[in-house]
N, C-alpha and C positions, 0 to 999 in steps of 0.2 A: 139624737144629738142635742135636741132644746134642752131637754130635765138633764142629762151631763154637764150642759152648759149652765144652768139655773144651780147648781150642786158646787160646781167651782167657784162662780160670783159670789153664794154666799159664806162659803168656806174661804174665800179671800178675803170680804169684810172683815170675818171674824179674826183672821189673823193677823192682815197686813199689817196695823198700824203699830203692832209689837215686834214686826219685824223690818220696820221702813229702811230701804238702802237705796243709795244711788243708782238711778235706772241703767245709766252708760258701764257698762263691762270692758269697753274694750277699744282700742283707739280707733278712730272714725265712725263711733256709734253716735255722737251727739253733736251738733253746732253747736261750734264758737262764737259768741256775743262780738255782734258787730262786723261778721265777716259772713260773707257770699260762699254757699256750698251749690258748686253746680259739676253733676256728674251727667254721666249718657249710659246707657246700656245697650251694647248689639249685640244680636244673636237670632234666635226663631223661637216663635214660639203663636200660640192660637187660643183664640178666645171662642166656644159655642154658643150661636145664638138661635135662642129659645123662639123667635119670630117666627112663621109659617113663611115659608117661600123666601127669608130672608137666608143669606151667606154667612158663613162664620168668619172674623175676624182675625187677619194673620199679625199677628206682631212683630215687628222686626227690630225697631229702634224706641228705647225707655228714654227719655232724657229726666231730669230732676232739677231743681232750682229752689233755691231758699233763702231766706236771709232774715236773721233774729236780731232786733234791736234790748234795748233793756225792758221795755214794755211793746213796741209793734213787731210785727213778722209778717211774711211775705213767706209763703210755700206751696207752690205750682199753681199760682197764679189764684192762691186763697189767699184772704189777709184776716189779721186780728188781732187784736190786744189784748196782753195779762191783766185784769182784774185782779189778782195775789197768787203769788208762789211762794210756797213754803215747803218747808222740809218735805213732806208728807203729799201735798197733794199741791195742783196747780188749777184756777178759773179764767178760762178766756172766753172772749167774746171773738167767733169767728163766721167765718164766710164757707161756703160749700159749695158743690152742685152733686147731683145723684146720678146714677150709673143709667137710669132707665132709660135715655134720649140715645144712649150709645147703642142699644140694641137697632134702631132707626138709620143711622146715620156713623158713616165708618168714620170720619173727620172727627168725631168730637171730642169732646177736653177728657172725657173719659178713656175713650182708646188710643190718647196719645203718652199720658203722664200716668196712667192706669194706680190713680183713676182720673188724677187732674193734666187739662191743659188748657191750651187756648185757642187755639188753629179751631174753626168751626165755623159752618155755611146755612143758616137757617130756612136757606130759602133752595135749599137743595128737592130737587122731584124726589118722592118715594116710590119704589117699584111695584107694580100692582098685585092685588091679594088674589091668586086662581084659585085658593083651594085652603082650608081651615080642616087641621087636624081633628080639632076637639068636639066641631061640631057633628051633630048627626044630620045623615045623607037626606033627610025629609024635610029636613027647614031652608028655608031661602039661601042658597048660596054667596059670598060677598064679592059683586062683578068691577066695581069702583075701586078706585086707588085712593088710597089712604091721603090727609089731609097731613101738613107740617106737624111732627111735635116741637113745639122753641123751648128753646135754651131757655134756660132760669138759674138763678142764683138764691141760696139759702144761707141765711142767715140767723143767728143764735147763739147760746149758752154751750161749752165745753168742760165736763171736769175729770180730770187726770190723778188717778189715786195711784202712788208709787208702793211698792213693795217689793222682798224679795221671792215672793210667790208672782211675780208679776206685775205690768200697770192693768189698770181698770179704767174703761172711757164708758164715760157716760154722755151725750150730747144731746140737743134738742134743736129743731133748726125750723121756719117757716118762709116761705116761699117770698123773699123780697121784691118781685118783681109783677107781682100778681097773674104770674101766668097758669095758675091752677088752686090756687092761694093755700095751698095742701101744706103739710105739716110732716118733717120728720123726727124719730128718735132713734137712737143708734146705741147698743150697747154691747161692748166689746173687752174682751178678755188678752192682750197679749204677754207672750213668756219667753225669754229670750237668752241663749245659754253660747257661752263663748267657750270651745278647747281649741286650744293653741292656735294656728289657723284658722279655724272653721267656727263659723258665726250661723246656729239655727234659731231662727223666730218663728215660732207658732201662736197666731191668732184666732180666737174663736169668737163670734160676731153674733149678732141678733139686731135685725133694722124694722120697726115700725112704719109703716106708712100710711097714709089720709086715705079713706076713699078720694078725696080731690087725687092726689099721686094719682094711683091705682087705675082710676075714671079715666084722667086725662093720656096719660099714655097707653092705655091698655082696653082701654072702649073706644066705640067708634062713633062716630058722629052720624045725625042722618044723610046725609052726601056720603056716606060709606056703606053704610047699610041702614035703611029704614026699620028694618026688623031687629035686627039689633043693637041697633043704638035706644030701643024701648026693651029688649030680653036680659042685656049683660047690664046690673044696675050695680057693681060692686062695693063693698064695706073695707076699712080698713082692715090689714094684715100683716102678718110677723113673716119675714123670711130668715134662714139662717146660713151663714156659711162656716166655712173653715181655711185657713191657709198656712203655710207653710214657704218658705225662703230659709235657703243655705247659701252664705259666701266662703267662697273659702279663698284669703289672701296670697295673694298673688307677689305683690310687692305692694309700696306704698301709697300706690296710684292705683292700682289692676287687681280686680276681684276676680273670679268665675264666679258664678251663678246661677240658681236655679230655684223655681219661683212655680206656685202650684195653687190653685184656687177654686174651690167646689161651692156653689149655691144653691143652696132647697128654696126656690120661689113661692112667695105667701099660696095658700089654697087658692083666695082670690085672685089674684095673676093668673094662677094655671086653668082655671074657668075660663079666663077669654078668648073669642073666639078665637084671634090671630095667635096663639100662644102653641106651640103644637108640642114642648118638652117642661115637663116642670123643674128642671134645673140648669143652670150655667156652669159650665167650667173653661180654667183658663192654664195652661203652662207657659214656660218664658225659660226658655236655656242661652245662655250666653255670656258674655263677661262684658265687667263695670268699670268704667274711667271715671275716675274725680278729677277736677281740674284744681 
């Protein structure tokens, strides 16, 4: 899926900017300047998690919240400013958090606004590790419960290249909070095609991560395991995903929905001990209120 994905980015350079159009197709595809978009999504749906002895994530309720000024905006509890928008392409200066604390912790801003919220408990116990997939049966077992991963917030550079092959996001973000002081890059392809009712978005993704990331949620500290916290020394790596979301309207309020998510986890993630799947996925069936 990477070189598929490497093959489309560059073949959208080449074309986009001879073909630049208006991203929004369709009515409720974009905010309106100056006005609050807040919707909710019920239904079911389940997120897999890659942690050993950890529970998969059920979804039930999506909420959404935003609001764009002429220059600030406000979107699931991210904020940032337009540095320039132009026909072509847009530069903001934004706020983030990353999905990887949500594998930890069912509460947090990632499993509620999937991937943003704010509902989250840092000081929450972690359940303890009996048994590690990946490792083999001859080396020291991990009998200790896992130490807090905390919440962090990222912050950085965003650019938006419009086309009618698609947008192209490019972002860069590091760790404002110094809790691992790790660094990310994101770069993502999405394409999005309206008939009559029915509204499909397909994104394809590629995220960069710090060895700090990697380290800190995904190694373990000596109070978790002495032996491993000197065996798993991890390097930065590339994970990819892909997804997929169908609305089909309903009326001018009321969508259905359905929403589908695959993640190939960097090599280095699937090395560590606690890791026992090298990939995430997530579905979400149900229907969307805007207010």
């Amino acid at each position: 899926m990477y070189r598929i994905f490497v093959v489309l980015i560059i073949f959208f350079l080449a074309v986009a900017p001879a073909m630049a159009d208006e991203p929004c197709q369709s009515e409720g595809d974009c905010i309106a300047v100056g006005e609050w978009d807040i919707s909710v999504a019920f239904g079911y749906g389940n997120k897999t998690n890659p942690l050993t002895s950890y529970d998969d994530i059920p979804l039930y309720v999506i909420p959404s919240i935003a609001y764009y000024g002429e220059n600030w905006f406000f979107d699931n509890f991210n904020f940032g400013y337009t540095l320039t928008e132009q026909e072509n392409f847009t530069i903001n200066l934004a706020t983030s958090y990353s999905d990887e604390r949500a594998y930890f912790y069912r509460w947090d801003p990632a499993n509620i606004f999937l991937p943003q919220s704010v509902n989250f408990d840092t000081t929450e116990d972690l359940p303890p590790i009996s048994n590690f997939g990946t490792q083999d049966v001859s080396q020291p077992p991990v009998l200790n419960e896992l130490e807090s991963r905390n919440f962090t917030v990222y912050g950085g550079v965003e650019l938006f290249w419009y086309g009618k092959l698609g947008i192209l996001k490019i972002a860069a973000a590091h760790d404002l909070l110094n809790v691992h002081n790790g660094q990310e890059v994101d770069v993502s392809w999405t394409y999005s095609l309206a008939v009559t009712d029915w509204r499909f978005d397909l994104a394809l993704k590629t995220t960069w991560k710090s060895s700090e990331v990697i380290n800190y949620y995904f190694g373990l500290r000596a109070s978790e395991s002495a032996y491993w916290s000197e065996e798993y020394q991890p390097s930065s790596g590339w994970s990819n995903s892909i997804e997929l979301t169908t609305r089909y309207n309903i009326s001018t309020s009321w969508d259905l929905l359905l929403a589908a998510r695959y993640a190939q986890l960097a090599d280095e993630i699937i090395d560590s001990p606690i890791i026992d799947e090298d990939y995430s996925s997530s579905y979400f069936v149900g229907a969307a209120y805007r207010f």
